[in-house]
Structures are given as C-alpha cells and as structure tokens.
N, C-alpha and C positions, 0 to 999 in steps of 0.2 A: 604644573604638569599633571597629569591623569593617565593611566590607563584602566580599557576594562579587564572585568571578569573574563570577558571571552577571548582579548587578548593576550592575558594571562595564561589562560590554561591552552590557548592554542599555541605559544610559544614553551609553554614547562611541563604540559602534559597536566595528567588532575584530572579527577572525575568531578565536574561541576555541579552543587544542584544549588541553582539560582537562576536570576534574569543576569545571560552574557553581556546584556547593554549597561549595566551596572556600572558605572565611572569612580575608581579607586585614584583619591588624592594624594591619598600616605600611606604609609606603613607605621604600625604602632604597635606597644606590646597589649596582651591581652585583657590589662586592665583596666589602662589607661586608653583605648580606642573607640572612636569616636563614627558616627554613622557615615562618615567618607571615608574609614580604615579600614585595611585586611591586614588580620594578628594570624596568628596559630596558635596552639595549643601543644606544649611539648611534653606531658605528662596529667595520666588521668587526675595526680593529687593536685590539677588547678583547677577540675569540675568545676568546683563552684563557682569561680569566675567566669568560667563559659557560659554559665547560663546567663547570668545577669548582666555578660557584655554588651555593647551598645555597636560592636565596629558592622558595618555593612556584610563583612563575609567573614569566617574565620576557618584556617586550615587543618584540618584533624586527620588521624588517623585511623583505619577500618575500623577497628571497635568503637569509637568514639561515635560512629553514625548516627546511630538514634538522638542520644544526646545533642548535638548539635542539631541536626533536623526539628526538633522540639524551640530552636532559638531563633534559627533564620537560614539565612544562604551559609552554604558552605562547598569546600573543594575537599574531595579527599585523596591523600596522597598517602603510600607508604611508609615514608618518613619525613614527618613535617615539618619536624628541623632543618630536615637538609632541603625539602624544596622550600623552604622559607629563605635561608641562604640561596639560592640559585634564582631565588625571587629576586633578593636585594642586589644581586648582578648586575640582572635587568630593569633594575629601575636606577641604578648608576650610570650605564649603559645609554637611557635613555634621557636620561639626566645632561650627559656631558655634551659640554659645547662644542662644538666645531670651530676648527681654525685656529686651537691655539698651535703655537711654534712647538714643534716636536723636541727641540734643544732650546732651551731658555735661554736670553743673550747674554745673560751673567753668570752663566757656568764657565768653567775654564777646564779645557780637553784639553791634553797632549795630545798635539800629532800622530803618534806614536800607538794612541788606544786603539782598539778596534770594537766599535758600536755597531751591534746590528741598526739597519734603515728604519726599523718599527718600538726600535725602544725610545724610551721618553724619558729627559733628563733635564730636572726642576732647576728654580734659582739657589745659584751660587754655590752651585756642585763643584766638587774638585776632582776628576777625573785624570790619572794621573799614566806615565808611559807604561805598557806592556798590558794595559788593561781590555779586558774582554767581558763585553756583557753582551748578552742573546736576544735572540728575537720577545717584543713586546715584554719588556722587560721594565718598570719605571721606577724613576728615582725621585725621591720627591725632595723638598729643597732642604741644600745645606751639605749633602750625601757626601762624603769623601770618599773615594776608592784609592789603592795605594797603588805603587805599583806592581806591575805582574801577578795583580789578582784577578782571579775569574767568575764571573756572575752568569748564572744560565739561564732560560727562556723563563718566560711568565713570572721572575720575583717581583715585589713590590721591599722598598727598601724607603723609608719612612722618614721622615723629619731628623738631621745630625745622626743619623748612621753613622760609624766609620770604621771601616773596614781595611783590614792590611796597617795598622799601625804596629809598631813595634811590641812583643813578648815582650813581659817581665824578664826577663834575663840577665843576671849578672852573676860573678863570683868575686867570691869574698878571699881577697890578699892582704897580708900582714895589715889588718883592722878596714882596709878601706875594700868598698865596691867596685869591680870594674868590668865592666858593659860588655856585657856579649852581641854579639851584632846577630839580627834577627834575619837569616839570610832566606828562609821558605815565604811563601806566600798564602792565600785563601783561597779556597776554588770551593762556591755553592754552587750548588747543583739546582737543578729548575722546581718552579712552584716554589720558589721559598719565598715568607714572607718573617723581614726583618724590622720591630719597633722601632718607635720613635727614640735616637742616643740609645741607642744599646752599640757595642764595641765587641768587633771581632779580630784577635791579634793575630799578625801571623806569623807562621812556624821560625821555630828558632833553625831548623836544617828541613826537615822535611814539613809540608803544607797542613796547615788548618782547614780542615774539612768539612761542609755543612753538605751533608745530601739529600736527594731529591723530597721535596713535600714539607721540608721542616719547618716548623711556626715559632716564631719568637715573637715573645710581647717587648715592651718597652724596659729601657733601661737595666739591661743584662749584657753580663759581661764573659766573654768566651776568651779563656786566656790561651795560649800558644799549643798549637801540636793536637788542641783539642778535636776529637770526630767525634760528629754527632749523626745517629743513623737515621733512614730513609721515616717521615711522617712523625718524627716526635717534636712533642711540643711542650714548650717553656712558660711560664708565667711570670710576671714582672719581677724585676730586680733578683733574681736568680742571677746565680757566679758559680761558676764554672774554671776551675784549677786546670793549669795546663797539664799538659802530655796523658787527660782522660779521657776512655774512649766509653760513648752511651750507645748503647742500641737503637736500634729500630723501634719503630711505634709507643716510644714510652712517653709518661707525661711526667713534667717537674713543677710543684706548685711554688706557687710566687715565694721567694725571699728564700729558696731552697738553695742551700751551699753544697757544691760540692767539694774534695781534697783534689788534689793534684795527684797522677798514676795511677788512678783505680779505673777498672773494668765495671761497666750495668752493663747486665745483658737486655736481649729482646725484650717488650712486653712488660717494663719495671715502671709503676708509679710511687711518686714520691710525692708526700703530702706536702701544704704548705711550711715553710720554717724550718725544711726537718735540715739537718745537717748530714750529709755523706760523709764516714771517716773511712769507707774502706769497701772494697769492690761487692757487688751484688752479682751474682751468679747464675741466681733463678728468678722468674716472672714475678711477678706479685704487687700488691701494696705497700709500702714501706712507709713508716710515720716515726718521727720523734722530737714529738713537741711536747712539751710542758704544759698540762694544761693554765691555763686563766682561773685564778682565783682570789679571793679577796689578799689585801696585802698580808694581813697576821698567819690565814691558813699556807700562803704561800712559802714564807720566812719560816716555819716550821716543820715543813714539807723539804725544802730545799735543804736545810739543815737534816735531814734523816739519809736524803740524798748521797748526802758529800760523807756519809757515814757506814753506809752499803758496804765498805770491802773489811771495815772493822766487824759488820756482823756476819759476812762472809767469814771471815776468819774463824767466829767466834762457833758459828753455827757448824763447821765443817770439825771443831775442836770437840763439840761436845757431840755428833756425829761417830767420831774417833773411837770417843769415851765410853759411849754406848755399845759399839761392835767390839770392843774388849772384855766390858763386865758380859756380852753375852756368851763372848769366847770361855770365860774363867769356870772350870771346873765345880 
C-alpha cells in the first residue's frame, strides 16, 4: 500500500514543502528511513540524523525549518509527535481489510452482555453476563471480561487481558485463609487502552475504576478497589496494591510498585523501579532506584545503606553533645 504526501497532509493538515505526488510506502524511524519513508523528527538533539537521512519526507517542527529544507521534502507541523501518531491512525486505517466478522466465531457471549453494534470482539473472547462495552470499542483475542463489568467507547483491550477476575481477598482465622468473596466490579471509562495480559481485579464491595484516557502497557497488575485518574499512564509490569487511589495525568515507569491504601495526587511521575511505600500529596518527579554499579562498589554501598539509622543516631548524639558544651558556662 502507498499513500501520498498530498494525501497526507490533505487528510492531517501540515504545511507541505515538497512534490504532493510523492508515493509514501512506509513509515520508519529517522534513521533507519529509506527513500520510500516519512520519519519525523521529535527532538533537535537528533539534528544530526536529519541531515544525513535518506527517507523521502520528514516531519519537523517550526524551528527546525531551515534545517530540513537544506535535506529534502518536508511537512511542518506543530507537534510532530503527535501528527506522527495521528499519521500511524491513518495508515492503519488504510491498512485494514474489510469484511472481517465484527464478533469472531470462537468467542463466547452471555446473552445476558450488552455490546455496542460497532465494537469488535477477537478469537476466543470470554464475554461474560451483565457485561457492557461501547461504542468501537475492540477486543483483541483471548480478552475475558467478568461479569457486570463495564468497558466504554473507543478502548482497545490487547491480547489475554482480563478483567473483573477476583481481588486478593482473604482473612486470616486461627492459622488458615478464608476467602472473601470479591462482590464489586470494573467499569473503564472510554479511550482506554489496556496491554497485552495485564489484569484488572474487581472491587472487593465497591468498583475498580480506570477513567477516561488511561494507557496501560502490557503485563500490569491493578489489584481491587484501585482508581486510577483521567490520562495517566503506566509502563510494563507495574503493580498496583489495592484500595490506592492515582490521579490524573500521572506517569508510572515500568516495574514501578505500588503499596496498597496510599493516595498520588494530580500530576505525579514516578520513575522506572521506584517502589511507592506511602501516599504522595504534591506534583512532581519521584525516583528511588539504586543506582547500577559494578558488583564490589555495589556490596559496599548497600552495606552503608543498611547502616543509615545507626549513623543517624550517632550523628544526632554528637549533635546533642555539641549544643550543650555551647550551652556550658
């Protein structure tokens, strides 16, 4: 398949400078692109790739003009991340085949669900009673939905999703476990898109919550009672402790743990690895990872570590000691 330049840019906007009859085969990154690609450029520290790219067109932003003008055809767009995403739409879009079955025959519906007419549900879905999912909503194969859970318009929901399976739940009676029964449900909210096997459990009494806009990558785990607010998004193998609530627009980087009952507010990122032990309150950055280092400086480092409250002590002692000889007569 091909489109051009000028279908391009008459479809997503862009200010063109090139020949519109220009025939785009693929899409590539910007260093690897080839004279049938359109790349973009998402940061001036990849200059020096731009110049010596080879792809047909490449998409920048205002300041970047001259620079690319000196290379070849280019479109310019305000932000060429984002029309590069709104690209790859359209070349999916254009991509996809017609005719396939809207409900694949190897899924298995309760009667009982109710699927909007325009959502799309892959092989060997389990769709189960009281279930609700929205308009153009798709599920791709394997998805389980539990019951009386709700999915809303426009999610994509990835390869062995499953959603609405039972919370960790139990209490502990004279030495043995016994099983709390997980009676709430999940209800996302629309534009969420959920990884491939990541696990959303649902509420032990009241619902597990994912609202509008929120991005999970693959293989992350949201345990029971958890809300996660409007546009925030996750990176792989992130866990997620029940009964915590996250804000809005925050980001969690991959393998980020969270505890179970802690409050993030609005506007909190959290680095790769870091571990949450207790609620964040204000915006910001948050990191605590150890750094990488060789194994000996490591093992000597860690050991000072594990030693921190002994010199706490010691330091607040001589501290003490100090504010009395200045006391003494």
């Amino acid at each position: 398949m091909a489109l051009s330049l000028g279908a391009i840019v008459d479809a997503l906007g862009g200010e063109l400078h090139g020949d519109r009859a220009v025939s785009i085969e693929r899409l590539a990154p910007l260093k690897s692109a080839q004279a049938d690609a359109l790349t973009f450029l998402s940061s001036s520290k990849f200059n020096d790739d731009l110049v010596v790219s080879k792809a047909a067109c490449v998409i920048v932003a205002p300041a970047m003009r001259e620079i690319a003008a000196a290379r070849g055809a280019f479109i310019v767009a305000t932000d060429p991340q984002y029309y590069f995403a709104l690209l790859t739409q359209l070349w999916k879009a254009h991509l996809a085949r017609p005719g396939t079955p809207r409900i694949h025959p190897s899924a298995i519906i309760d009667p009982g669900a109710d699927i909007d007419s325009t959502a799309r549900i892959g092989a060997l879905c389990v769709i189960e009673r009281g279930v609700r999912i929205g308009a153009d909503t798709v599920l791709k194969s394997n998805v389980t939905v539990s019951e009386d859970c709700i999915i809303g318009a426009r999610c994509n929901l990835y390869p062995g999703v499953v959603i609405g399976a039972d919370g960790f739940g139990n209490a502990l009676h004279e030495g043995k476990w016994v099983k709390i029964e997980q009676l709430g449900a999940v209800r996302i909210g629309d534009d969420v898109d959920i990884g491939a096997n990541t696990c959303i459990d649902r509420g032990a009494l009241d619902d597990t919550v994912i609202e509008d806009g929120v991005k999970l990558d693959n293989l992350i785990q949201i345990g029971h009672n958890v809300r996660i607010g409007k546009h925030t998004a996750m990176a792989g193998c992130t866990g997620v402790a029940g009964s915590t609530s996250i804000g809005a627009h925050c980001t969690i980087g991959g393998q980020g743990i969270i505890i179970g009952h802690v409050t993030i507010a609005d506007g909190v990122h959290i680095s790769a690895g870091t571990t949450v032990m207790g609620s964040i309150l204000k915006p910001g950055h948050y990191t605590g990872v150890f750094p990488i280092d060789d194994n000996a400086s490591w093992q000597k480092n860690a050991a000072t570590v594990r030693q921190l409250h002994t010199l706490r002590d010691r330091l607040r002692a001589l501290e003490k000691a100090a504010t009395q000889d200045n006391k003494a007569p």
